[in-house]
VOGU-3710 file (C-alpha; in Angstrom, 3 decimals, decimal comma):
1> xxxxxxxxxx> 0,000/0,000/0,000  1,305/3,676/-0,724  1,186/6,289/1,835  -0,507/8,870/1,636  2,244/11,001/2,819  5,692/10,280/1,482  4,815/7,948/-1,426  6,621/4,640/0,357  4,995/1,744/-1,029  4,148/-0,628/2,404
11> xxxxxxxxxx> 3,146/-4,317/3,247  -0,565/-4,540/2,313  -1,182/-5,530/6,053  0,939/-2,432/7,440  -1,104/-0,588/9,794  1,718/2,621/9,406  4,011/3,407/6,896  7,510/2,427/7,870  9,297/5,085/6,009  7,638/8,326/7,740
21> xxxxxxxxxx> 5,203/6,583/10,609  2,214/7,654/8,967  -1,018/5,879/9,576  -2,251/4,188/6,682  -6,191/3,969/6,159  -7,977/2,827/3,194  -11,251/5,880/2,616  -13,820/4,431/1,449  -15,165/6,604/-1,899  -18,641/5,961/-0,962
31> xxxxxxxxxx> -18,710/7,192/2,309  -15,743/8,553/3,201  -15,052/6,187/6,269  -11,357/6,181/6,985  -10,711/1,642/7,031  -7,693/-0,204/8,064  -5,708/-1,197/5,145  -6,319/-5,476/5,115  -9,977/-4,183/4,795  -12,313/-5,275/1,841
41> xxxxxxxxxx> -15,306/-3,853/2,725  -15,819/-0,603/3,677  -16,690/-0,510/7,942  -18,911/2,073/7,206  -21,790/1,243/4,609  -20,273/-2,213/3,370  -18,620/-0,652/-0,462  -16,260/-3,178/-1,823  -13,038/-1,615/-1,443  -11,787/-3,423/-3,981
51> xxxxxxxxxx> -12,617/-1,688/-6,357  -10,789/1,139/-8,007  -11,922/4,424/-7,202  -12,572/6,777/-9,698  -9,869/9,075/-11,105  -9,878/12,590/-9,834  -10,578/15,374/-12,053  -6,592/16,280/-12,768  -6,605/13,252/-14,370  -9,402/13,626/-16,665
61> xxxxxxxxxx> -9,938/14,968/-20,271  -12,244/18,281/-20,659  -15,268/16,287/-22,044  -14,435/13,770/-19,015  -14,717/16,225/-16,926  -18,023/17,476/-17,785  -19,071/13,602/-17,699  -17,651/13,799/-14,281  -19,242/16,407/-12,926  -22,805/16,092/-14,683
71> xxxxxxxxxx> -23,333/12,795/-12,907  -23,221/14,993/-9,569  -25,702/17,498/-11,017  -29,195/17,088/-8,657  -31,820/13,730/-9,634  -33,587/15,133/-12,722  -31,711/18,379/-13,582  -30,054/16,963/-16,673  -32,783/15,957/-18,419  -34,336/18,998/-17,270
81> xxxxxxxxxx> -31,629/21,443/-19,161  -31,709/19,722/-21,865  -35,366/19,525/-22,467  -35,437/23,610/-22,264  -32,572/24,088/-24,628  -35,067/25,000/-27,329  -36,733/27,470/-24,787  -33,818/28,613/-22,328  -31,944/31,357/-24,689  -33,343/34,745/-23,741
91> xxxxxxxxxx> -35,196/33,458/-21,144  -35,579/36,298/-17,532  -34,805/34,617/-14,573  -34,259/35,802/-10,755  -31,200/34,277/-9,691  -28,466/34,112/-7,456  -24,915/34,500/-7,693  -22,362/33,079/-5,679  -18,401/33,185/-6,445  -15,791/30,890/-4,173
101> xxxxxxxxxx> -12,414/31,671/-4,387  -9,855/30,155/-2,165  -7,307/31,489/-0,227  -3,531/30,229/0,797  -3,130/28,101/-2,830  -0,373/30,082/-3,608  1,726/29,093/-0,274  0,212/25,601/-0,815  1,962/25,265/-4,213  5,421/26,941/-2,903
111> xxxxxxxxxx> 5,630/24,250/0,056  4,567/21,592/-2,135  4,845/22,235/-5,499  2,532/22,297/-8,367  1,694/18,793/-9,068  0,633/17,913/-5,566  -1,054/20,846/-5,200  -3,264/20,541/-8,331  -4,126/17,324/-6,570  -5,099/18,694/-3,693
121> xxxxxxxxxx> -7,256/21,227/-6,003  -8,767/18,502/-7,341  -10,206/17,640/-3,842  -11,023/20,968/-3,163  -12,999/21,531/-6,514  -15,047/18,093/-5,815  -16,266/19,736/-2,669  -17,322/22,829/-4,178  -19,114/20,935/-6,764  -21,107/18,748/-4,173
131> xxxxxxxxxx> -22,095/21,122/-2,085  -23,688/23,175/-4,486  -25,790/20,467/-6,048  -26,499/19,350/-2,637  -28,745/22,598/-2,809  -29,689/22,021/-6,455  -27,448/24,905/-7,709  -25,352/24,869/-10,973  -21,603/25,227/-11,649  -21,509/28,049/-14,401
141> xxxxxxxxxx> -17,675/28,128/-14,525  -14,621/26,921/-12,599  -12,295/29,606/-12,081  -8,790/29,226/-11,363  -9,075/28,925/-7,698  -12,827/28,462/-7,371  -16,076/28,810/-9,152  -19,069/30,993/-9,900  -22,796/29,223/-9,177  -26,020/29,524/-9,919
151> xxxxxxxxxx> -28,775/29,324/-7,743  -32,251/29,468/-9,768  -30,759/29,062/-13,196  -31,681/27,534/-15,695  -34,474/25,733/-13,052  -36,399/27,813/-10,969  -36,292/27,609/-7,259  -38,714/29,404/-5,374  -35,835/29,707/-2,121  -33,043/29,886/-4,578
161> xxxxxxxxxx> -31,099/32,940/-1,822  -31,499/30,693/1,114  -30,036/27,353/-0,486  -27,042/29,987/-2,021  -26,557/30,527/1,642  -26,721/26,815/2,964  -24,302/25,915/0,370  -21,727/28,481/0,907  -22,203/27,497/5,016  -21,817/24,027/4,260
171> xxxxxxxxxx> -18,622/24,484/2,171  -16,997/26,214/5,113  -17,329/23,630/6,960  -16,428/20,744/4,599  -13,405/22,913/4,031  -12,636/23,141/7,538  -12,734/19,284/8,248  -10,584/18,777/4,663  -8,209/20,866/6,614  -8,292/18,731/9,310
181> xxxxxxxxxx> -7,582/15,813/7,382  -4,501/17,549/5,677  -3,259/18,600/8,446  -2,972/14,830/9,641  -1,307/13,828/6,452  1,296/16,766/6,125  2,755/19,013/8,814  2,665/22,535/8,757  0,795/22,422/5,650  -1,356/26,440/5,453
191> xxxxxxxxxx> -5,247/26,119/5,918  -7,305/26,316/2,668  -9,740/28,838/3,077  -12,686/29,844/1,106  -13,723/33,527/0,460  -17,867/33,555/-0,625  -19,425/36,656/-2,193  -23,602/36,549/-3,087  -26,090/38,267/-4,462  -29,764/38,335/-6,765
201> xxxxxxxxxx> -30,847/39,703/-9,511  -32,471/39,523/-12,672  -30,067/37,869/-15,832  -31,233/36,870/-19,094  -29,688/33,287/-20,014  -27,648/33,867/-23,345  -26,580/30,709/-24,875  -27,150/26,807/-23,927  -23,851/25,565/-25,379  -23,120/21,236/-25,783
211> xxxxxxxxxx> -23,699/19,393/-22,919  -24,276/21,306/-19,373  -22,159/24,409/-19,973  -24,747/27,579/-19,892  -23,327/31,067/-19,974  -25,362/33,690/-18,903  -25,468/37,608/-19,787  -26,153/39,504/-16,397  -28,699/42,010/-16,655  -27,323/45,405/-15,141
221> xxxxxxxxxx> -24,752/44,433/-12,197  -26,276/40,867/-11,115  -22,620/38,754/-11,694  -20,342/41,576/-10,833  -22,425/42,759/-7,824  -22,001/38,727/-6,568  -17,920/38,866/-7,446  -17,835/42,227/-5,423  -19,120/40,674/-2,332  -16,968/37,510/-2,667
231> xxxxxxxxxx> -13,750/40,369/-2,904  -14,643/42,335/0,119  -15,176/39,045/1,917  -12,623/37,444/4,475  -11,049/34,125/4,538  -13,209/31,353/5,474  -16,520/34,206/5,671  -19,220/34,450/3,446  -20,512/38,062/2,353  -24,091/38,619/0,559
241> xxxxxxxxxx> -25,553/41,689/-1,036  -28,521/44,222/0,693  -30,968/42,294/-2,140  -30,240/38,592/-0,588  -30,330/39,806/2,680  -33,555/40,825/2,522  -34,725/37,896/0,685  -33,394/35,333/3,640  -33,681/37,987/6,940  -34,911/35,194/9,549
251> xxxxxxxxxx> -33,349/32,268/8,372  -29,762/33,128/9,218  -28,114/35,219/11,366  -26,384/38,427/10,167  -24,086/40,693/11,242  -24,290/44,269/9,203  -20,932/45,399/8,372  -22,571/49,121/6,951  -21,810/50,572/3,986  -18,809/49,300/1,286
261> xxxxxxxxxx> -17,243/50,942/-1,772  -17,473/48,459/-4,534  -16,093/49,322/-8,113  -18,875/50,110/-10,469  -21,111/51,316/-8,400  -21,546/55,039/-7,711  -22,933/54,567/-4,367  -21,706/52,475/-1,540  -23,738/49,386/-1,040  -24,968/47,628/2,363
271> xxxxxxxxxx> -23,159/44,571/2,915  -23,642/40,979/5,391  -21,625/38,841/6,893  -23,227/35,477/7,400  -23,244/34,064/10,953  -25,316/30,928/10,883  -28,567/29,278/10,008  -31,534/30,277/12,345  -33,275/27,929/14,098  -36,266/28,895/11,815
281> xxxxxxxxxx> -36,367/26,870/8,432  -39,785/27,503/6,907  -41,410/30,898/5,096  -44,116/30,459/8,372  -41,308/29,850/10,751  -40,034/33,757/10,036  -43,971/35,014/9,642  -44,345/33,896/13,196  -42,069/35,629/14,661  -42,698/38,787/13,025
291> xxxxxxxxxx> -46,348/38,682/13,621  -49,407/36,463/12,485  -52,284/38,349/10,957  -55,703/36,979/12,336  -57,146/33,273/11,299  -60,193/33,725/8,742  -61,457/31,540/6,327  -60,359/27,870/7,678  -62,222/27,790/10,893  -64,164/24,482/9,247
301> xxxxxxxxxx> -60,698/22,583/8,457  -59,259/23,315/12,447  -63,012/21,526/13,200  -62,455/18,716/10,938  -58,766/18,120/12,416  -59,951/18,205/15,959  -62,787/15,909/15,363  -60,388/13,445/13,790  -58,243/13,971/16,778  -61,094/12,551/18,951
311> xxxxxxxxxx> -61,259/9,786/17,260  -57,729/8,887/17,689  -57,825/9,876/21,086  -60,084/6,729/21,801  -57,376/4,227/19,998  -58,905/4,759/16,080  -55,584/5,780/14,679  -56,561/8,740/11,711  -54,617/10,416/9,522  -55,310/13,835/7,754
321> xxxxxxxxxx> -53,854/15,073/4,869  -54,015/18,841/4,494  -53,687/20,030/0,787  -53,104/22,871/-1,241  -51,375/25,557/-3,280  -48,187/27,365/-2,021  -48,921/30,207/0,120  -52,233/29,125/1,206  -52,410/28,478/4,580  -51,021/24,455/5,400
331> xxxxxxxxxx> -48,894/25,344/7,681  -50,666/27,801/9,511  -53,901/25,526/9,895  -51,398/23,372/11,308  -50,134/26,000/13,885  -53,661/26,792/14,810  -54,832/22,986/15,393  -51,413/23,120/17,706  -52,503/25,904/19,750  -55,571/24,379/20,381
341> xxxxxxxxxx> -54,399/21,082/21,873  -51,482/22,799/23,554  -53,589/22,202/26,708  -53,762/17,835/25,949  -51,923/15,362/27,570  -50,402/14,749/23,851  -46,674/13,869/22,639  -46,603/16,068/19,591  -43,992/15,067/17,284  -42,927/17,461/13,916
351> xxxxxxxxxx> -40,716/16,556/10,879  -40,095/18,950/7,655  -39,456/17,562/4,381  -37,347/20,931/2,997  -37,074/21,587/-0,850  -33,222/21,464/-0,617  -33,529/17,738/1,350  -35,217/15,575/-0,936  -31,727/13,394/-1,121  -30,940/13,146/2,178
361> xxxxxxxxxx> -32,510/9,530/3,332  -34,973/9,397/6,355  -34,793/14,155/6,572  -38,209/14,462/8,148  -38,127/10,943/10,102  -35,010/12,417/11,777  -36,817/15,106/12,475  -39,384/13,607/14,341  -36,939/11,285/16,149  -35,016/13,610/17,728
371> xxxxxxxxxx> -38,301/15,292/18,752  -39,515/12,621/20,522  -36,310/11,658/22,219  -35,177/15,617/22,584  -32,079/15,092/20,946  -30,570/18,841/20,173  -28,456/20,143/17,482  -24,984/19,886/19,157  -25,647/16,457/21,283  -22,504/14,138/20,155
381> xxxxxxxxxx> -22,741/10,326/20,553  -22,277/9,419/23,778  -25,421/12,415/24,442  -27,542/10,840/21,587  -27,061/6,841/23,133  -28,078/7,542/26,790  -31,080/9,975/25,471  -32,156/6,742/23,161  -31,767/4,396/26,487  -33,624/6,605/28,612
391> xxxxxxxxxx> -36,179/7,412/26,668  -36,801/3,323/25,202  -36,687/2,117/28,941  -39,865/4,995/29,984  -41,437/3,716/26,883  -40,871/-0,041/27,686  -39,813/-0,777/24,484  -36,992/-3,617/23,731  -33,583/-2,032/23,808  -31,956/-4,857/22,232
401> xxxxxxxxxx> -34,069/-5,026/18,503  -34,726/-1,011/18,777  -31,622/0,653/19,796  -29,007/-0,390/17,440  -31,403/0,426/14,685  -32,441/3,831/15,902  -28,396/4,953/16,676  -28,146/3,919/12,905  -30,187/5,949/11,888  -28,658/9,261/13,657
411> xxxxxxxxxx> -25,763/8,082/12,165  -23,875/7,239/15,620  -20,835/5,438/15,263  -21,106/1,387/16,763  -24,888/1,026/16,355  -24,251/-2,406/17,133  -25,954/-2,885/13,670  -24,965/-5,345/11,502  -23,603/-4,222/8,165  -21,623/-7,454/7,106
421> xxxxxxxxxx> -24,708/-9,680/6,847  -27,608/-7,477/6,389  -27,989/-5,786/2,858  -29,668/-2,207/2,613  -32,726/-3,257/2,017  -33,109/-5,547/5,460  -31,319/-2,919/7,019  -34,106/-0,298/5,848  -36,537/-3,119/6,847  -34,829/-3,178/10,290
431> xxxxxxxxxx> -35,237/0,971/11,095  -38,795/1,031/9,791  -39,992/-1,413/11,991  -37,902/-0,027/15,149  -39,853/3,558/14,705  -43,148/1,991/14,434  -42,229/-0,100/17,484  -41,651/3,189/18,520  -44,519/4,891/17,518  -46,852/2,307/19,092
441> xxxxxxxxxx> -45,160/2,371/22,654  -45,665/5,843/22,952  -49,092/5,556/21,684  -49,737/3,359/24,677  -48,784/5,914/27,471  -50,528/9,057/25,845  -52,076/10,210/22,177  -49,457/10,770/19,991  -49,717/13,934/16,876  -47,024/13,177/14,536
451> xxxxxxxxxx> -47,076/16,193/11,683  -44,975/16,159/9,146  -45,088/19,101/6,377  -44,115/19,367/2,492  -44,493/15,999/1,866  -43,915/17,355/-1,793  -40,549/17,201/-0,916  -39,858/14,069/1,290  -37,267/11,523/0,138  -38,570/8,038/-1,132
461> xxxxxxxxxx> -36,781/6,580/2,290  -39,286/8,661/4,596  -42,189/8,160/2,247  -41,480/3,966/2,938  -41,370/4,932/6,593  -44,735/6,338/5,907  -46,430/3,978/3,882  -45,718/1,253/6,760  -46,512/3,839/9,627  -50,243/3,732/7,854
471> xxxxxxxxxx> -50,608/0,178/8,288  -50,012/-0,359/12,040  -51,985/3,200/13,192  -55,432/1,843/13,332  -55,819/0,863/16,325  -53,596/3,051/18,465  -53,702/6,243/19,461  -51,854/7,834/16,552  -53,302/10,709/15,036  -50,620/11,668/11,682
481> xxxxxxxxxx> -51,198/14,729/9,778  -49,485/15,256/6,427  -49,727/18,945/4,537  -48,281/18,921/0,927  -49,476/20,710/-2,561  -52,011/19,083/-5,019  -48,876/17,340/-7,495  -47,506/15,141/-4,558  -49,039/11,533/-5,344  -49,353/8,734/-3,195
491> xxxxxxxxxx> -51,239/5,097/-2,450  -52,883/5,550/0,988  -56,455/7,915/-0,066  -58,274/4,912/0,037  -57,708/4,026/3,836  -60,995/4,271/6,047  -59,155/6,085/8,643  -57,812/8,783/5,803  -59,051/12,166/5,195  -58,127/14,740/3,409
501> xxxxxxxxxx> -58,823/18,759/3,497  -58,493/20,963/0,456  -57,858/24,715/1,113  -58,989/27,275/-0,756  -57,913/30,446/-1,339  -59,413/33,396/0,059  -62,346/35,263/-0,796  -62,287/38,837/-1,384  -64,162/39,442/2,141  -61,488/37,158/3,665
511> xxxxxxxxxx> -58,309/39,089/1,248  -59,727/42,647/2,641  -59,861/41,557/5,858  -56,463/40,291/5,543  -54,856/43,543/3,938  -56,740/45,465/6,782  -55,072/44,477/9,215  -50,873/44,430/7,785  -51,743/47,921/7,087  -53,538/48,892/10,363
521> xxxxxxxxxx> -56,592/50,223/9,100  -59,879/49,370/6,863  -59,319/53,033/5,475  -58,193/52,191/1,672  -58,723/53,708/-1,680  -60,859/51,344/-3,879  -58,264/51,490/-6,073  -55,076/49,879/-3,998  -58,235/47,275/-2,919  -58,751/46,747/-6,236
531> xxxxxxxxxx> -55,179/46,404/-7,079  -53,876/43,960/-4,034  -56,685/41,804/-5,173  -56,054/41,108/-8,630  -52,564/41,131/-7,600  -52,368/38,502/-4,921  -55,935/36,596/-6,014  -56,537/35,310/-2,618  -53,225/33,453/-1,962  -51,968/34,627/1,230
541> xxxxxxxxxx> -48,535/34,876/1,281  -48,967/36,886/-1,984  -50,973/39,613/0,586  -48,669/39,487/2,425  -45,312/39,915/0,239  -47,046/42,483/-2,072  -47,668/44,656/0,537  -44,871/44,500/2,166  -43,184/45,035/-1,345  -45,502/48,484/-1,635
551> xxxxxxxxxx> -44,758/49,939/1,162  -40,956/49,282/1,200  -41,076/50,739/-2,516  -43,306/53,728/-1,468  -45,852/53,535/-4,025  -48,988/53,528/-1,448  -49,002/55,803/1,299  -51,448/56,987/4,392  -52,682/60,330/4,682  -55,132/61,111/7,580
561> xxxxxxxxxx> -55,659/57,318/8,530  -56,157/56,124/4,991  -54,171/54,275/2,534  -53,713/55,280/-1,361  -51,904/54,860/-4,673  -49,109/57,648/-4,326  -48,454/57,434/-7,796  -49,512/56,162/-11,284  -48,118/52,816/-12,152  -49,231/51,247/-14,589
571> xxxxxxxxxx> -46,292/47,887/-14,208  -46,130/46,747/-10,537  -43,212/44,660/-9,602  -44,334/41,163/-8,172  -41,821/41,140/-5,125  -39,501/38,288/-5,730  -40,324/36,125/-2,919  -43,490/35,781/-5,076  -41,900/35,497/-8,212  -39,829/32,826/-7,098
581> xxxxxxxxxx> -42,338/30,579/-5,867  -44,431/30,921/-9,319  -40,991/30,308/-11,375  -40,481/27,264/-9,411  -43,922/25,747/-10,160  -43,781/26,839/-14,096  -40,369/25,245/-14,258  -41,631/22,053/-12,770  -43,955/21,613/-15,571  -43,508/19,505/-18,238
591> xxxxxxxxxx> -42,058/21,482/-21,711  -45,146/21,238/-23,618  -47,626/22,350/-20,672  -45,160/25,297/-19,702  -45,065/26,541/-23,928  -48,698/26,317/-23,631  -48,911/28,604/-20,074  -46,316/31,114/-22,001  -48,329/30,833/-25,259  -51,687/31,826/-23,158
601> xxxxxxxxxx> -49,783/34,548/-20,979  -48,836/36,499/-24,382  -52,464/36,192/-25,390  -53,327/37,942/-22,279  -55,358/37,446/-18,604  -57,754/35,157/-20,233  -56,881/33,347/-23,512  -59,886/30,598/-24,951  -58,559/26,837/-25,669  -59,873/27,630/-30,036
611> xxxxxxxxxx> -57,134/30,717/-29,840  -54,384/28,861/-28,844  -55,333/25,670/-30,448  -54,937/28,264/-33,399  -51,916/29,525/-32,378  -49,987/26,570/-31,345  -51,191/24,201/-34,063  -51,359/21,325/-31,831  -53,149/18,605/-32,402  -56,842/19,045/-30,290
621> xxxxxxxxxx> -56,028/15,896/-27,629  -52,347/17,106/-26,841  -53,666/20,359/-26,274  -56,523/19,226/-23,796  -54,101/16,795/-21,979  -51,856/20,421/-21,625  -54,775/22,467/-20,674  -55,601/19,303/-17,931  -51,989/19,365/-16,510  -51,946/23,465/-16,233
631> xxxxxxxxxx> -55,528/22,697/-14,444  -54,372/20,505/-12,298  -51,565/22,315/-11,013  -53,935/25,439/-10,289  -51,859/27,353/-12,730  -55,106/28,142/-15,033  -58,544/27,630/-14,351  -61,745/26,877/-16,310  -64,469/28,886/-16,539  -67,764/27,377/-18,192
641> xxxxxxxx> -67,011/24,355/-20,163  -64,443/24,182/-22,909  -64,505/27,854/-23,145  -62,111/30,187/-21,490  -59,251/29,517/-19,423  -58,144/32,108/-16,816  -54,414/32,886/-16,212  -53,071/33,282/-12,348
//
């Protein structure tokens, strides 16, 4: 075996290297698990360590390359790109920016000279390049010590600023364990830092060249804004722009560093430091804390949800799915049916599926596990084992067929699972049946609520755990409530303990009402009423964004207790919280159904199925099977039959 340090080739069963004293490991490329060299398998997930890893990207060709890094691009994305060549040139898109550069190369290459520190590049770029898909962003070029992303480009995401964020956070820290590592290889080696600059804006998308190289033209300052921030910022720091601050205030923690000079711009501009992520994940989380407006129009669903509750209360395990649109109120009919059994003797369990999480196994079951067992952020092993042990033996569950399964899960180190003889799928077998176990136990000492929101975005690992979950609740004291939008599909509608609620959006009354109190008062011009409506069309997270975006932009104002226009406008700017939630959904269509929704949006508000059967020249059943998917998604509606269709 070679070491990793000096080069010495070594007796395949040396546990150190007998030139330099080095310890020699075998890391497993699957994992990452660090194995002793007479090893096979990987000691970590069971890889065959016999075989060769993969050459690094030094070693590659160009076009390998590409190969090599469009296999790490996120589940779907290729295909997605490629469909949308036709339609991606020219298209507007809110996106953003985010430039890595690293620092201390330079003394990395005098103290170890170029070839070995190209390899070490190599390492460095494969980080980058994962943690930006990680978050479903694209690698628009690789600079010579970093690379410029893309977060909302060419797929929409509707929290494209947040996962810029998560990634750059996540690369500082992936850096700062790689440094760990190196610094256990090679002495005195300099710590590899990475400088991160952000920032969103508008760009046009130029040119989809071969493969999954897209260049972009920046519209106005977008890229160079991005590279300014990633200049002013420090070694292992990342800096974002006024614009993405605003878009992600309550889900991270800033610290305002006031007013920079930046070349190009004539004014000095705000700039962030980034501290951390907030404890608050979720558009709702950060609404809550700022202030909920008053709960109209859903009073029947919180009755419906409580009754079911009573039910399950008497051991007739239910489950509730709450469904609809984004923006519309899931989570905070879930909020509400909390505050109403806050005063039950209930264990109330939560998991989130996130939009950036769909490929991370088991996200929401995790979730809900370290709910139950009040496992915290920071709690290391040893914490995470007794908290299991105490909270199984109050539960009276086996410790011996739970445990080891439930450690493996929270990815603890000596489950006491066994990885030789098990494969995946018996081990997945294993963990599903230790949380119902679970589940059932605690059933048996008080009602359990287990919610678990987004389901549009859980992982096909949690949606197993779910599926089995369903079969066991019926006769325990389980009471499961799921919220997701109206594309999520699954098998369990026909259970006779399953219900489902569909919310609406608001009526006008209900929109008014709404509007009334953000601004304070019922005093309003017809006109703004008139305005916010067809605006926001009873969606309220629209409400609330679009006023928010009018009065930070000035264009209402109050004068003697009343609220008006204070200019003309005759173009109002859909705030871009808004706009990326819409992008996202249009981008999720399928090609043909989105040329159809940007066929009918040219036409105008309200386009007829004959005009842009005319238009389009598609055949009549293609067209209706468009129509039924733009429908479906709530995109378009139909009013009277087979006559005209209604853009929102």
């Amino acid at each position: 075996m070679k070491c990793p340090k000096c080069k010495s080739e070594n007796l395949d069963e040396a546990m150190f290297c007998g030139s330099c004293g080095a310890k020699l490991s075998i890391v497993c490329s699957q994992c990452g698990f660090e194995n002793p060299p007479r090893n096979k398998f990987c000691n970590g997930c069971g890889h065959d360590l016999t075989i060769p890893s993969e050459p690094t990207l030094k070693d590659l060709s160009l076009d390998e390359k590409l190969e090599k890094i469009q296999k790490y691009l996120p589940k779907g994305i290729t295909e997605k790109i490629l469909a949308q060549r036709d339609r991606i040139e020219g298209e507007r898109k809110q996106v953003t920016v985010m430039f890595c550069d690293m620092e201390g190369f330079t003394q990395l290459s005098e103290k170890l000279g170029p070839e070995e520190a190209y390899t070490i590049m190599d390492q460095v770029y494969e980080i980058l390049i994962h943690k930006v898909h990680d978050y479903e962003g694209t690698v628009n070029e690789m600079t010579g010590d970093g690379i410029m992303a893309l977060f909302g480009a060419p797929i929409a995401l509707e929290d494209a600023p947040q996962r810029a964020i998560r990634s750059g956070y996540a690369i500082h820290r992936e850096m700062s364990r790689f440094n760990d590592r190196m610094k256990q290889e090679k002495e005195n080696l300099p710590p590899l830092k990475m400088r991160i600059g952000i920032h969103t804006g508008p760009v046009v998308v130029g040119t989809l060249g071969n493969d999954l190289r897209v260049e972009f033209k920046a519209v106005g300052d977008t890229v160079n804004l991005a590279s300014r921030m990633e200049g002013l910022a420090e070694p292992g720091a990342t800096y974002v722009s006024n614009d993405t601050f605003k878009l992600t205030e309550g889900f991270f923690r800033f610290e305002a560093l006031g007013k920079r000079e930046v070349k190009g711009k004539g004014e000095p501009v705000n700039v962030f430091r980034v501290i951390a992520p907030s404890s608050r994940r979720t558009r709702f989380d950060v609404s809550a804390e700022r202030g909920l407006t008053p709960f109209v129009g859903r009073e029947r669903a919180l009755e419906l949800l409580l009754d079911g509750f009573e039910h399950a209360k008497t051991g007739r395990g239910q489950a509730f799915s709450i469904v609809s649109e984004a923006g519309v109120g899931k989570s905070r009919l879930l909020y509400e049916f909390r505050k109403a059994v806050a005063n039950e003797d209930v264990t109330f369990l939560e998991g989130k599926c996130l939009s950036y999480s769909r490929g991370v196994a088991y996200h929401p079951v995790i979730d809900v596990l370290k709910s139950n067992f009040d496992i915290a952020e920071g709690d290391g092993d040893v914490e995470i084992r007794e908290k299991l042990k105490r909270g199984l033996k109050i539960l009276g569950a086996d410790e011996a067929s739970t445990l080891p399964y439930l450690l493996e899960l929270l990815s603890v180190k000596d489950s006491g699972v066994d990885t030789v003889s098990l494969t995946p799928e018996a081990r997945k077998d294993r963990i599903i049946e230790a949380l119902n176990r679970n589940a059932i136990k605690a059933s048996e000492i008080r009602p359990v609520i287990m919610a678990i929101e987004d389901l549009h975005w859980i992982d096909k690992s949690s949606e197993d755990r779910l599926e089995s979950l369903l079969d066991v609740i019926s006769g325990a004291r389980i009471f499961l409530i799921f919220t997701y939008r109206p594309e999520f599909v699954h098998t369990w509608g026909a259970r006779s303990y399953h219900s489902q609620v569909n919310l609406n959006r608001l009526s006008n009354r209900e929109s008014l009402a709404m509007m009334a109190h953000r601004l304070g008062t019922e005093e309003v011009d017809r006109d703004l009423e008139e305005l916010i409506l067809e605006k926001t069309e009873g969606v309220p997270f629209f409400i609330e964004e679009f006023i928010k975006s009018l009065t930070e932009l000035k264009i209402i104002e109050k004068k003697e207790n009343r609220y008006h226009l204070a200019k003309n406008i005759k173009d109002v700017i859909i705030p871009s919280t808004v706009q990326d939630v819409i992008m996202a959904r249009i981008d999720s269509l399928p090609e043909e159904a989105k040329g159809v929704l940007q066929t009918g949006s040219v036409v105008g508000r309200e386009f007829s199925h004959v005009l842009i059967n005319r238009v389009m020249d598609t055949p009549e059943q293609e067209l209706l099977s468009h129509l039924s998917i733009l429908k479906d998604s709530e995109l378009v509606y139909e009013r009277g039959v087979m006559a005209d269709l209604k853009m929102h």
